[in-house]
N, C-alpha and C positions, 0 to 999 in steps of 0.2 A: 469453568473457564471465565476469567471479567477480562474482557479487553482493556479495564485502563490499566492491568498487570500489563497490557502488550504496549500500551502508546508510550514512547518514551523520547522527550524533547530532544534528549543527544541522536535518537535514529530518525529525527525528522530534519529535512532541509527544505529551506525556502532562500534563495532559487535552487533548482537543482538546472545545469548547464545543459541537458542533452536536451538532442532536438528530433530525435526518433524515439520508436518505442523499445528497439533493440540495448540503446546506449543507454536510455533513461532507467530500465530495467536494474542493468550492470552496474550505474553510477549506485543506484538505492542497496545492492547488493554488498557492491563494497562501500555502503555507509555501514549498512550491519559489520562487515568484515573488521572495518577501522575500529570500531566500539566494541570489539570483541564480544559481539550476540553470536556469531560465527565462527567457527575456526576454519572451515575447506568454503570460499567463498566460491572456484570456479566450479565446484560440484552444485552447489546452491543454484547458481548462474546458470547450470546447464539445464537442472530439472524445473526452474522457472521458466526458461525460452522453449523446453520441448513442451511444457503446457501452452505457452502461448501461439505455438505453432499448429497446437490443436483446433483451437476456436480463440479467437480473440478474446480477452479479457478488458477490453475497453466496452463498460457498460451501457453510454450513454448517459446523456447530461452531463457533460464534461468530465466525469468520471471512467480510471480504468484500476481493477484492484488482479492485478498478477499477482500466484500464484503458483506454487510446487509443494513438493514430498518428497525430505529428502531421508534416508538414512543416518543413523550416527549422530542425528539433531537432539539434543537434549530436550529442545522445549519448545513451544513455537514464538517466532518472532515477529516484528513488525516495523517497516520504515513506511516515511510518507516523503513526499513530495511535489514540490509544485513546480513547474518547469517555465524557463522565462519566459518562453513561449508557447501556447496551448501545440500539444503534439499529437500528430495524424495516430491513432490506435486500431484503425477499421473499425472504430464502434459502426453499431448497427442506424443507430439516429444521423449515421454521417459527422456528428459533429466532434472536434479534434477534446481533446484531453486535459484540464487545467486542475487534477488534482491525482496521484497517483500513489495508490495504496497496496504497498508490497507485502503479503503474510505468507510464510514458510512454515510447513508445518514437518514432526516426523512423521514416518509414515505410516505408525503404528496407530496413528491420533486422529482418526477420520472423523468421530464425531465433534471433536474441539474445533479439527478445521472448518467443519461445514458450517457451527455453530457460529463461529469467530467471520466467515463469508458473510453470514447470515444480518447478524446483529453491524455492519458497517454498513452494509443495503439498507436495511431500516432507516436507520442513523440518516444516512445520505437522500432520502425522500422523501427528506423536509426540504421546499426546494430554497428557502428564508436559510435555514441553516447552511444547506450546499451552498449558496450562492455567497453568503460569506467566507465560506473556507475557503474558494476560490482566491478570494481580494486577500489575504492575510500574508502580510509582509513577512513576520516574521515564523521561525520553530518555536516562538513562545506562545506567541498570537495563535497559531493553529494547534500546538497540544491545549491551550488554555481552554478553546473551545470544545474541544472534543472531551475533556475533562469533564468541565464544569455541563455540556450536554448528555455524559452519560450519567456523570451524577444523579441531574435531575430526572433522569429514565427508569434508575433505578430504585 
């Protein structure tokens, strides 16, 4: 599994419109959907909000990265987004959301998913790195960094 097979500037939006974690989820959902990484976005939608319904996926340090497992997924995918305004997630640090990383996995794919979890946590605790993703105007600006960041990791 390499994640920059998963970062892809057309499933990334900067701004993304929503202003909960409910809609922000759905809007990132159907960016997949629009770019045809999807084809059954409200099934996508459903087993991403029953995870989130579980335990919050708002990490802390302005970071939230939702998640699911869905069936009939070819392959796992991934959108980002930055919302115009940092959004309430219940992270645990209290503090609201200014970068929101959606990856869907199938369900057959448990260790890709844990791994693909794994390696954007990492990634995300450089707080120099986070703290620019945060400010990045654009889907170019933000794939360019994460690009050019796992490059150099690897």
């Amino acid at each position: 599994m390499n994640l920059l097979d998963l970062i892809q500037e057309r499933t990334i939006r900067v701004p993304i419109k929503s202003t909960d974690k409910q809609s922000a989820i759905s809007e990132l959902v159907d960016v997949l959907g629009d770019e045809g990484s999807i084809v059954d976005p409200d099934t996508v939608r459903q087993a991403v909000w029953e995870r989130e319904l579980q335990r919050t996926t708002g990490i802390g340090e302005g970071l939230a990265i939702p998640h699911g497992r869905c069936e009939h997924l070819p392959s796992m995918v991934m959108a980002m987004g930055i919302p115009l305004q940092p959004i309430d997630f219940a992270s645990p640090d209290k503090r609201p959301v200014e970068l929101i990383i959606l990856l869907v996995s199938p369900t057959n794919n448990t260790a890709d998913h844990i791994q693909a979890l794994g390696r954007i946590s990492r990634l995300m605790v450089d707080r120099t790195f986070r703290e620019a993703a945060y400010k990045s105007k654009s889907a170019n600006e933000l794939h360019a960094m994460f690009t050019n960041a796992l490059n150099d990791s690897n």
